[in-house]
C-alpha positions in Angstrom: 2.0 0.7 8.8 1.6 -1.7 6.1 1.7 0.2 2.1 -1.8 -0.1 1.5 -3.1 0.8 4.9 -0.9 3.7 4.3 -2.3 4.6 1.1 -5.5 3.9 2.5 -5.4 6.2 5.7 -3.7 9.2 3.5 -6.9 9.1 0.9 -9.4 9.3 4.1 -7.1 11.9 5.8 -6.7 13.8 2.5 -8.2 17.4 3.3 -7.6 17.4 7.1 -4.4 18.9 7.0 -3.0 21.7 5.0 -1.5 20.6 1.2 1.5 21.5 -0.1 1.5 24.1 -2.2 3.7 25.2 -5.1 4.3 27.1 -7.9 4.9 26.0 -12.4 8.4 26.2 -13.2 8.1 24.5 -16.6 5.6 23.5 -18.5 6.1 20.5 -21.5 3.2 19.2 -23.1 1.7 16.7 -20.3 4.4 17.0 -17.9 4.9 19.9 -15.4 7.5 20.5 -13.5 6.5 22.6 -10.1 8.7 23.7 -7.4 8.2 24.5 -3.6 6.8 20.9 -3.3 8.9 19.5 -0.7 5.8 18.1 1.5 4.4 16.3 -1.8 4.7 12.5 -2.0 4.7 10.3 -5.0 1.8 9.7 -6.7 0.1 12.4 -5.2 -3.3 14.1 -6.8 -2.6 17.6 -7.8 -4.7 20.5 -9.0 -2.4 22.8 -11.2 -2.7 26.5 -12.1 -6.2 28.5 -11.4 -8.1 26.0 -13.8 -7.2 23.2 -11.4 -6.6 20.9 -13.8 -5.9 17.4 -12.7 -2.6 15.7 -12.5 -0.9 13.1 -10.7 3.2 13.0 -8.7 5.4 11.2 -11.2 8.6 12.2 -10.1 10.5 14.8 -7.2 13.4 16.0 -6.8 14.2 17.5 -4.0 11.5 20.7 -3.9 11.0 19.9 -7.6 7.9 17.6 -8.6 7.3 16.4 -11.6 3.5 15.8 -12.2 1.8 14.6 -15.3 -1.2 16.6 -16.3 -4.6 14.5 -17.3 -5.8 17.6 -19.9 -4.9 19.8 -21.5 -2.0 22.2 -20.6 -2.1 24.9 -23.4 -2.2 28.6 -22.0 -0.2 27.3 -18.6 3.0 29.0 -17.8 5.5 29.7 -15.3 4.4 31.0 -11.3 0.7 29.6 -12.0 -0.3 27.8 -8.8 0.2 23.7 -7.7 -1.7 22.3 -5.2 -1.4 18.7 -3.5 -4.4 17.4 -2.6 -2.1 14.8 -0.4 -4.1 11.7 -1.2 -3.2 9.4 -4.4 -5.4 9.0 -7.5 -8.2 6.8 -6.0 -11.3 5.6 -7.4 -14.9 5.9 -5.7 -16.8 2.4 -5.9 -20.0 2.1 -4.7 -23.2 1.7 -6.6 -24.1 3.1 -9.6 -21.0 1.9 -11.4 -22.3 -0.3 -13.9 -23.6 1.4 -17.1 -21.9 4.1 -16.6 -19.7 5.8 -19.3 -15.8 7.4 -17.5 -13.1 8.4 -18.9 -9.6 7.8 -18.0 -9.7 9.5 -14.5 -13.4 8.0 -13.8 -14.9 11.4 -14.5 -18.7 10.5 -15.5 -18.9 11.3 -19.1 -22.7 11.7 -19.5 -22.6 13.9 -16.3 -19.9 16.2 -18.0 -22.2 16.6 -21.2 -25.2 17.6 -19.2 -23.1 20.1 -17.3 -20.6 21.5 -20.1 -22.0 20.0 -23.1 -20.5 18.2 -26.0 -16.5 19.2 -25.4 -14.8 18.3 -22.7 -14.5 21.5 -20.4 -10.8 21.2 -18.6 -10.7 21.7 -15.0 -14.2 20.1 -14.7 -14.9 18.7 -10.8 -18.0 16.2 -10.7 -18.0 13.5 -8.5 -17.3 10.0 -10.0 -20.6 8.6 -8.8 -23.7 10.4 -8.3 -24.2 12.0 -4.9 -28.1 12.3 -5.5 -29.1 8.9 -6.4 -31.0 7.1 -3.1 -30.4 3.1 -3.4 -32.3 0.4 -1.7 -29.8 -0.9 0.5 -31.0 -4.4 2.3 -29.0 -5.3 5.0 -27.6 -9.2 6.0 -26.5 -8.7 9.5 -27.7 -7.6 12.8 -26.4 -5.6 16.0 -23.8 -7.7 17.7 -22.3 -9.4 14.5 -18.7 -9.6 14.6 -17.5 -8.3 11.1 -14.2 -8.0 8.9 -12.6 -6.7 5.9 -14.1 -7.8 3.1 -17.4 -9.3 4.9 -20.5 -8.4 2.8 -23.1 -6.3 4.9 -26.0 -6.4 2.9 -27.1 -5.9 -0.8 -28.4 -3.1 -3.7 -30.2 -4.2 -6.7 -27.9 -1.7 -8.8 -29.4 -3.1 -12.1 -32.0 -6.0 -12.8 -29.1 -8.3 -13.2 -26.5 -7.2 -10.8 -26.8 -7.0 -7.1 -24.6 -4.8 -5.7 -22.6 -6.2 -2.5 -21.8 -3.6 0.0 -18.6 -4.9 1.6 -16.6 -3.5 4.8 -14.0 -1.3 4.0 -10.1 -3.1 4.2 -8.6 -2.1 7.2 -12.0 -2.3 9.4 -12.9 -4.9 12.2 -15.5 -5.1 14.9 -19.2 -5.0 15.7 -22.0 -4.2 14.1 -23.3 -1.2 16.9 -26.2 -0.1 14.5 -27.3 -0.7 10.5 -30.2 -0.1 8.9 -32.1 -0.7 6.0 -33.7 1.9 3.3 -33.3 4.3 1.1 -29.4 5.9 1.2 -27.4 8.3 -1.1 -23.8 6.8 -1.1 -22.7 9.3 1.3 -25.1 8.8 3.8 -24.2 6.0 7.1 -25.8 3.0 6.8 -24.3 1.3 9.6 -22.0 1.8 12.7 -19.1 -0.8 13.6 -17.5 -0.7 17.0 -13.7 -1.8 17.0 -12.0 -3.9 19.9 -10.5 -0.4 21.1 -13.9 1.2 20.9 -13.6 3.7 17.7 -16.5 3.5 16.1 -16.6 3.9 12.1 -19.4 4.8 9.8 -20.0 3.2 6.6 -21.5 4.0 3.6 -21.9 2.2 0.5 -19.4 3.6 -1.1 -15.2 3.5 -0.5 -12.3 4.7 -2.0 -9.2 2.4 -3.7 -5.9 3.6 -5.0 -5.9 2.4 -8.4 -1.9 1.7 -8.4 -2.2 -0.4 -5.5 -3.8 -4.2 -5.8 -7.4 -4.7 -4.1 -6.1 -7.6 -1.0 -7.5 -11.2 -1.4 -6.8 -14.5 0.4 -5.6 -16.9 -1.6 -5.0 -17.2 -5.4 -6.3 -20.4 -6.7 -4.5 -22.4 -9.6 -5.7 -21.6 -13.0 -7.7 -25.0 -13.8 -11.0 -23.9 -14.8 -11.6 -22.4 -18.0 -13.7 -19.3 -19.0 -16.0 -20.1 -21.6 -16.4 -17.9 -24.2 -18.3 -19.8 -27.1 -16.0 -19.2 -29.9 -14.2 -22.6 -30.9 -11.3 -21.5 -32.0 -10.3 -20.3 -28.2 -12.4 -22.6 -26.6 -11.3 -25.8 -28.1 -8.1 -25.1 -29.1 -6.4 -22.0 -27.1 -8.8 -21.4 -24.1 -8.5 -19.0 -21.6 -8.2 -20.1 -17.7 -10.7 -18.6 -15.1 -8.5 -16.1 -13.4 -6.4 -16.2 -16.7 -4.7 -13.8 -19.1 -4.7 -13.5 -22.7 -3.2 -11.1 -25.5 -4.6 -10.2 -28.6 -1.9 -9.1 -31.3 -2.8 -7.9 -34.4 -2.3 -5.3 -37.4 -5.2 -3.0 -38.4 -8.4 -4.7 -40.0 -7.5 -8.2 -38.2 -10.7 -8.2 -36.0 -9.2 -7.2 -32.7 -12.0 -5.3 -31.8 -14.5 -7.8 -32.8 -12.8 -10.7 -31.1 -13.4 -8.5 -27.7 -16.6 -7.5 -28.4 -17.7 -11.4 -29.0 -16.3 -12.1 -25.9 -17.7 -9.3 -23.9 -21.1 -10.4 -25.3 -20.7 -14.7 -24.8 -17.7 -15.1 -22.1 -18.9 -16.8 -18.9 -18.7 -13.5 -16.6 -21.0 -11.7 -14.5 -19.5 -8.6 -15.3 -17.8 -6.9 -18.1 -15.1 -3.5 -18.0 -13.8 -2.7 -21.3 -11.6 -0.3 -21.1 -11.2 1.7 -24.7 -7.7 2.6 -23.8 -5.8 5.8 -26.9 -8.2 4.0 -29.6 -9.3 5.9 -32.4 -12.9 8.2 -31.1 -15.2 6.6 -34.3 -14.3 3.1 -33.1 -15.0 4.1 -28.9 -17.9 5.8 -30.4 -19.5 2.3 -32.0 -18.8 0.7 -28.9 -20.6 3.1 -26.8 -24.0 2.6 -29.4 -23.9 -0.5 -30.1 -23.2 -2.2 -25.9 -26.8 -0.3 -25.1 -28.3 -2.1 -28.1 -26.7 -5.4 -27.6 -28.9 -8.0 -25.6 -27.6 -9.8 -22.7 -28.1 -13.7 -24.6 -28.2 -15.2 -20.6 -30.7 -12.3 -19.2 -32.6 -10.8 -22.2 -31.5 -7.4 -20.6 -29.3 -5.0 -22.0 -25.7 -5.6 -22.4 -24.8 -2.3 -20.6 -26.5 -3.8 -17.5 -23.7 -5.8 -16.5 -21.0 -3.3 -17.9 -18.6 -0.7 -17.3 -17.4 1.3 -20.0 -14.3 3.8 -19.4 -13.2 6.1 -23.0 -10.1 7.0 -22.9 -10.0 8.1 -27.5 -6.9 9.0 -29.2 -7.7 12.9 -29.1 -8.2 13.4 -25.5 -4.9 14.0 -23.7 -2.1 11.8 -23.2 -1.1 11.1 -19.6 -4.4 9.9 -19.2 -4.3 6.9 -20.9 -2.0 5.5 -18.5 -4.5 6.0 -15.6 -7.2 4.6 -17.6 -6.3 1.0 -17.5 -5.5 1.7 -13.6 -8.7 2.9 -13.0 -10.4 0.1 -14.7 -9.1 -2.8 -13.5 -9.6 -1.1 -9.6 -13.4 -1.3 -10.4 -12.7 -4.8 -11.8 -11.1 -6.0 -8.9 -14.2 -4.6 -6.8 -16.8 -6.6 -8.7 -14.2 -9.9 -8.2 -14.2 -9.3 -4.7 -18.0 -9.7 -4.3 -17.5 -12.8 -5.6 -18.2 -12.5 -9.1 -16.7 -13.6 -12.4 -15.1 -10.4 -14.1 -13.9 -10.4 -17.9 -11.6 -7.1 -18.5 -11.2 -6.0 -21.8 -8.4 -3.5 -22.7 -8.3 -1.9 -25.8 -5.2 -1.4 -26.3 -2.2 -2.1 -24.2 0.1 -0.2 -26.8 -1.6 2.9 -27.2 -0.9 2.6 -23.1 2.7 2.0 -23.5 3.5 5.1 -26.1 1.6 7.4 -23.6 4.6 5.6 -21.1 7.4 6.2 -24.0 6.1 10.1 -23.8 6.4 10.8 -20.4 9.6 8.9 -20.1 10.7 11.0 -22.8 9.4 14.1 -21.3 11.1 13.1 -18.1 14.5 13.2 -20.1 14.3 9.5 -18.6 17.0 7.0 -20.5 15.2 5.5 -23.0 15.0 1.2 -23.8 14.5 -0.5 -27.2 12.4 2.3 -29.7 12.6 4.1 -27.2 10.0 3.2 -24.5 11.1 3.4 -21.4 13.3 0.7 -19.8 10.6 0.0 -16.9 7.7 -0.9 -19.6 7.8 -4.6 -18.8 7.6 -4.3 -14.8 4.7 -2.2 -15.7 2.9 -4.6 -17.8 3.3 -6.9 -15.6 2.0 -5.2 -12.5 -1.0 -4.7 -14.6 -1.5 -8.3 -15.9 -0.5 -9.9 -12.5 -3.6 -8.0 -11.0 -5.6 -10.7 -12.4 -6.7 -14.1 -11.1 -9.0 -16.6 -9.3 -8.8 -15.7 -5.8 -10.7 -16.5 -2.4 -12.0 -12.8 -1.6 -11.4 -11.6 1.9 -14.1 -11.9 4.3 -15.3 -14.6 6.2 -17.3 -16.5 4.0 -15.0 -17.9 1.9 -16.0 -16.6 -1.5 -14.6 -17.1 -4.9 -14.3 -14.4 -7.2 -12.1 -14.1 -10.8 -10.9 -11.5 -12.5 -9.9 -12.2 -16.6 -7.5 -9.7 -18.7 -7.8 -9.6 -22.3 -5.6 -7.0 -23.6 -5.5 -6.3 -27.3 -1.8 -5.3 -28.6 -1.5 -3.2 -31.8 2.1 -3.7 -32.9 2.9 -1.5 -35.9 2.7 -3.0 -39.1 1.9 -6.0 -37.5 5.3 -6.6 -36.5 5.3 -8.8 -33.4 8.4 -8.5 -32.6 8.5 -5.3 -31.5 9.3 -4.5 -27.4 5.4 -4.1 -26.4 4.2 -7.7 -27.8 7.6 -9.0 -26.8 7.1 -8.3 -23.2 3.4 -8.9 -23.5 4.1 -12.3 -24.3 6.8 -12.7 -21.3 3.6 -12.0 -19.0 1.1 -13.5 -20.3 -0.3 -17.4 -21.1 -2.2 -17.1 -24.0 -1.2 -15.5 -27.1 -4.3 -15.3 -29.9 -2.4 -14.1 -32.9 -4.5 -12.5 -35.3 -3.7 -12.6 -39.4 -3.5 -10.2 -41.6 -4.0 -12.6 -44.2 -7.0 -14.9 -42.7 -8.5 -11.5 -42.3 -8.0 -10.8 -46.0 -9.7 -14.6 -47.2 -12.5 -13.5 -44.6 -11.8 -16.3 -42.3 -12.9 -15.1 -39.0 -11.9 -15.0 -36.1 -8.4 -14.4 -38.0 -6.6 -16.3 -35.2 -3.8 -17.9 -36.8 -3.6 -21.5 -35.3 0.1 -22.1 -36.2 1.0 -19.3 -34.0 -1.2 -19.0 -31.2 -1.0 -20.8 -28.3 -2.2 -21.7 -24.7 -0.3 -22.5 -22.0 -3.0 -23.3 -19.5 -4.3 -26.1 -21.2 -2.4 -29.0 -19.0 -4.2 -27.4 -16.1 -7.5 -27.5 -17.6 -7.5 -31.1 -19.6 -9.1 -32.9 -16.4 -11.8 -30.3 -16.3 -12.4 -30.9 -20.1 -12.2 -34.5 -19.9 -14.4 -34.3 -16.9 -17.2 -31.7 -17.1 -17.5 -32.4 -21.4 -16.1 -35.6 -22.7 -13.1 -37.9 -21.4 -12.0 -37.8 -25.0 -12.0 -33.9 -25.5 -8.2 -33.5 -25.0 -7.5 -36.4 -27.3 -9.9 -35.0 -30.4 -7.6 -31.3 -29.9 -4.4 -32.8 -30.3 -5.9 -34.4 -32.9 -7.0 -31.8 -34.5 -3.9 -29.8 -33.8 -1.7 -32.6 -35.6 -3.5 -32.3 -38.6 -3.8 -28.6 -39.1 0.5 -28.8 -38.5 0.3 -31.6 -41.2 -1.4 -29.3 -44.0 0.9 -26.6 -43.2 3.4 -28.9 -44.1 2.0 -30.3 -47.1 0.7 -26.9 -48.5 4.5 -26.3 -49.0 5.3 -29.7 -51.0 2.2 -28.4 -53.0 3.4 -25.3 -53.6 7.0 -26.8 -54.7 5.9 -29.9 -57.0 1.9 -30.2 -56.8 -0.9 -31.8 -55.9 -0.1 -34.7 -57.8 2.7 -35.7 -56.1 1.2 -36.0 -52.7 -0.1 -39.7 -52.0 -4.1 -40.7 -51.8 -3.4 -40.3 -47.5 -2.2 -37.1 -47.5 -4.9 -36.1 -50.2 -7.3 -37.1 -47.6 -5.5 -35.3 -44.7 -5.3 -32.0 -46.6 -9.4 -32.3 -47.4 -9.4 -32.6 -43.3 -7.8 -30.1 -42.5 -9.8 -27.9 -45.2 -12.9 -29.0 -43.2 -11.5 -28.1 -39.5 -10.6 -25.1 -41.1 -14.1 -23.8 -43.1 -16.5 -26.0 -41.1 -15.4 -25.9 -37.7 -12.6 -22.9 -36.7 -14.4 -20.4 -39.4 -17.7 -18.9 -36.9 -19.5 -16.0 -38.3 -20.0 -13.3 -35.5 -23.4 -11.8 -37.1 -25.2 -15.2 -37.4 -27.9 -16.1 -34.6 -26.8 -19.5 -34.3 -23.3 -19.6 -35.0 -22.3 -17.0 -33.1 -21.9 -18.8 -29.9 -21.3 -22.5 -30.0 -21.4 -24.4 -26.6 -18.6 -27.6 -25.4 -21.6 -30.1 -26.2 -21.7 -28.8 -29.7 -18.1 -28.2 -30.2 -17.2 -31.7 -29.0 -19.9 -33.2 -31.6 -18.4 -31.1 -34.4 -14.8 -32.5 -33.6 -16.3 -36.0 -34.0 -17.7 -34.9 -37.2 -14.7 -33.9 -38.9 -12.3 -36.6 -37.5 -15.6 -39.4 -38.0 -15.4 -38.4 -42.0 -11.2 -38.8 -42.0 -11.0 -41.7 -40.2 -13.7 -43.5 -41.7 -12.2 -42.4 -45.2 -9.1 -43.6 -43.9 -10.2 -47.2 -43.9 -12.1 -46.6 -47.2 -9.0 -45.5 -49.0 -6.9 -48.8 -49.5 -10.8 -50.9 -50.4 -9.9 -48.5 -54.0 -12.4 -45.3 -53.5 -10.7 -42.3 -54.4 -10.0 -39.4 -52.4 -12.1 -37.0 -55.7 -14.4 -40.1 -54.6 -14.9 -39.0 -51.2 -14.8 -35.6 -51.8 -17.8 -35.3 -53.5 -20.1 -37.6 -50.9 -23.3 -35.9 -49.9 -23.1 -36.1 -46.4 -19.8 -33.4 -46.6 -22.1 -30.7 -46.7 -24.0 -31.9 -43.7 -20.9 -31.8 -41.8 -20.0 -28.2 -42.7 -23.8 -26.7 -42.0 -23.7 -28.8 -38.8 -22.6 -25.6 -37.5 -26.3 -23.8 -38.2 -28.4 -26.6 -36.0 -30.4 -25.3 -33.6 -28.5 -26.7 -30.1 -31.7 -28.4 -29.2 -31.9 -30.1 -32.7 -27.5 -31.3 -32.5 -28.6 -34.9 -31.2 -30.5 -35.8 -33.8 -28.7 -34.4 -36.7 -25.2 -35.4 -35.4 -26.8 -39.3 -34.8 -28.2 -38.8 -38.6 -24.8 -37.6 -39.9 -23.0 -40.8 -38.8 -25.6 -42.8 -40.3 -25.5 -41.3 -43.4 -21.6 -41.3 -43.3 -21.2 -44.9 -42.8 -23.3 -45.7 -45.0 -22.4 -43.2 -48.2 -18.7 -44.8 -47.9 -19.9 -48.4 -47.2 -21.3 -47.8 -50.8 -18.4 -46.9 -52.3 -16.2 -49.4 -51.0 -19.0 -52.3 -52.0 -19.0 -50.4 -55.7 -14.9 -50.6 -55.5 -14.9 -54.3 -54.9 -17.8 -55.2 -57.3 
């Protein structure tokens, strides 16, 4: 049997049989060690000790297992009971997903309040997904269709901007023998399929996934389209692909939060998980206000309608930080499969990897470079590589994405440490934050020296296509002459301005204006808070119109202090605030006025 029909057949077949049962032989913070285990398999779900706490396989040796514990272990101690549950740590998908609140082992937060109150209560058992809740399930197919894996049976209107797609089950194939449409819990059958060998199969609208184990697609599809996200400095200059994946590095107070939340918010995606992954409980907590009250700018509707939000804080216990980003990108890769665009945001990947470094060191395992363990990249990368543009299965052909945006937080802002080091093997686009751009309030406080994009080759014939044939040409423009002033700035800073000649005057005043008018985008105002390709194509023109122009102006006599001071300078920076139905006109009127503010000069110069 294939691995994943395995996996899939054990977490149906889980409770049929009896489990293996053991007893605590050691307990060590997170990790247990049980014996009498010998009929346990790795990355089995296990209740522990009479509280039944919830932990997962990590390890066996011969009756011995190894399990990490997902709360709190305090008051556990040797001969305390183990149980296997004989199924893998699965999520339940189905509707009623989005706007919910989970934490790292998709436990319903708001349900566990209600139930235990403010403190999470350990050993707590409430279903994922309410059993209560009736949807309105319409169905697209009849008796007699022949359906699939993957094939979408009919739809819920789960929120007033997502329609839930209720999908066969992987592993299913057949005829439709019955369905029906109505009012269902996610429990209750909805439909009947017949296979070739005549087992029949109910369905339901909801199924189970193992979150270690990849949701099956197709085809992957090459990463030539790019997600949009309305912030110029990643749009024009480091974008993100469709499909793509991107890191966010940065030390403390360098926006990487804000950065995520902007692109929750404006990013081209039909659904958002943001997974708040050993991040400190005040900054979890702002998130969880503030998504309700932000408005969807495309809908109108509330942010949270198109979200999923799993809280995994810096208090709550260990081991469960390294199911949380499991768990989320399984419901992520759920949504990409009905065909929609997904943006995952996790927050952050190196709170994940210390919760790795414990275990490992728990485990006695031999530790790698500061000590995490020596598997930490093949991890990352099993997590990253779960992302893409891919043809979902099914038979209609449909395209869904998944993008992964994982914010790094190296100590001190030290880069080179092992978890941004083998973030950056993985991944294609690296948005460095900076400390220091953060400090002069430039923000985003992407560094643009530093960051770069490595899918932009397979995107420049989109750009060029879908925006402006010239788009490609005005970046590396652009990118040339933000090098240049880096450059400069140090002859500057070694013999003066003085000493730099009238053109390099001029390109050090252009690079000051990509800089403030066109890379600097303030989050909190209404306008220039999301900028689309029309507008950020005019802007380049703007900037490189004014150097080029000055350029010509320079050897007719005018001054660079001359050009400097021209009017229509400030135009170009608030071009920025224009209303996007008013850029036309004022970018027509900004050219006008530039040619002819310098014309003057020059006629002055040679009268």
């Amino acid at each position: 049997m294939a691995p994943i029909l395995y996996l899939i057949a054990k977490t149906k077949e889980a409770g049929e049989k009896g489990m293996s049962k053991g007893t605590i032989k050691k307990v060590a913070g997170p990790l247990v060690i049980a014996e009498g285990m010998r009929d346990a398999n790795m990355f089995d779900v296990v209740r522990v000790s009479d509280q039944r706490l919830i932990g997962e396989i990590i390890e066996i040796h011969g009756d011995k297992a190894s399990v990490q514990v997902y709360e709190e272990t305090s008051g556990l101690g040797p001969g305390e009971p183990v149980e296997s549950t004989g199924a893998p740590l699965s999520v339940e998908l189905g509707p009623g997903l989005i706007g919910s609140i989970f934490d790292g082992i998709q436990r319903p937060l708001e349900e566990i309040m209600n139930a235990t109150g403010s403190n999470l209560t350990r050993g707590v058992e409430i279903p994922s997904l309410k059993r209560d809740t009736k949807w309105h399930f319409v169905p697209n197919v009849k008796d007699g269709d022949i359906v699939e894996s993957g094939d979408i049976i009919g739809e819920v209107l789960e929120t007033e901007i997502v329609r839930h797609k209720i999908m066969i089950p992987y592993g299913i194939k057949g005829t439709i023998t019955s369905i029906n449409e109505g009012d269902f819990t996610i429990e209750e059958t909805i439909g009947v399929v017949t296979g070739q060998d005549g087992t029949t199969k109910n369905i339901t609208m909801m199924q189970k996934w193992p979150v270690r184990v990849g949701r099956p697609y197709k085809e992957k599809l090459s990463p030539d389209m790019p997600l949009i996200t309305g912030q110029r400095v990643i749009d024009t200059l480091f974008p993100i692909a469709k499909g793509g994946v991107a890191a966010v590095p940065g030390p403390f107070g360098s926006g990487k939060t804000v950065v995520q939340h902007q692109l929750a918010k404006w990013a081209e995606s039909d659904i958002v998980v943001y997974i708040g992954c050993g991040e400190r409980g005040n900054e979890m907590t702002d998130v969880l206000n503030e998504f309700p009250e932000l408005k969807d700018p495309k809908t109108g509707h509330s942010l949270m309608e198109r979200t999923v939000l799993i809280a995994n804080t810096s208090d709550m216990p260990v081991a469960a930080r390294e199911a949380s980003i499991y768990v989320g990108i399984t419901i992520a890769e759920y949504f990409r499969d009905m065909g929609y665009s997904v943006a995952l945001m996790a927050d952050s990947t190196s709170r994940w990897a210390e919760a790795l470094r414990e275990m490992s060191g728990r485990l006695e395992e031999m530790p790698g470079e500061e000590g995490y363990p020596a598997y930490l990249g093949s991890r990352l990368a099993q997590f990253y590589e779960r992302a893409g543009r891919v043809i979902s299965l099914g038979a209609d052909g449909r395209e869904g994405a998944l993008s992964v945006i994982g914010a790094v937080s190296p100590p001190g802002g030290d880069i080179s440490e092992p978890v941004s080091q083998a973030t950056l093997r993985i991944v294609k686009v690296f948005w460095g934050l900076d400390s220091n751009l953060a400090y002069r309030r430039h923000f985003p406080a992407i560094n643009w020296l530093t960051s770069y994009s490595l899918y932009v080759d397979n995107m420049s014939n989109w750009f060029n296509n879908n925006v402006k044939d010239n788009w490609m040409d005005l970046r590396l423009r652009i990118m040339h002459l933000l090098h240049d002033e880096s450059e400069l700035d140090e002859i500057v800073k070694l013999v003066g301005m003085d000493a730099l000649s009238s053109s390099d005057r001029l390109k050090l005043e252009a690079a000051r204006s990509i800089r403030e008018d066109f890379l600097h985008q303030d989050a909190f105002h209404e306008v220039d808070t999301y900028t689309d390709l029309e507008k950020q194509h005019k802007m380049m023109e703007l900037v490189l119109n004014f150097y080029d122009i000055s350029s010509k102006a320079l050897p007719k006599g005018v001054t660079v202090d001359e050009l400097v001071k021209l009017p229509v300078r400030e135009r170009i920076g608030r071009f920025k605030y224009v209303q996007n139905d008013k850029t036309q006109k004022e970018f027509q009127d900004i050219i006008d006025s530039l040619h002819r503010e310098i014309e003057a000069l020059s006629q002055k110069e040679d009268s």
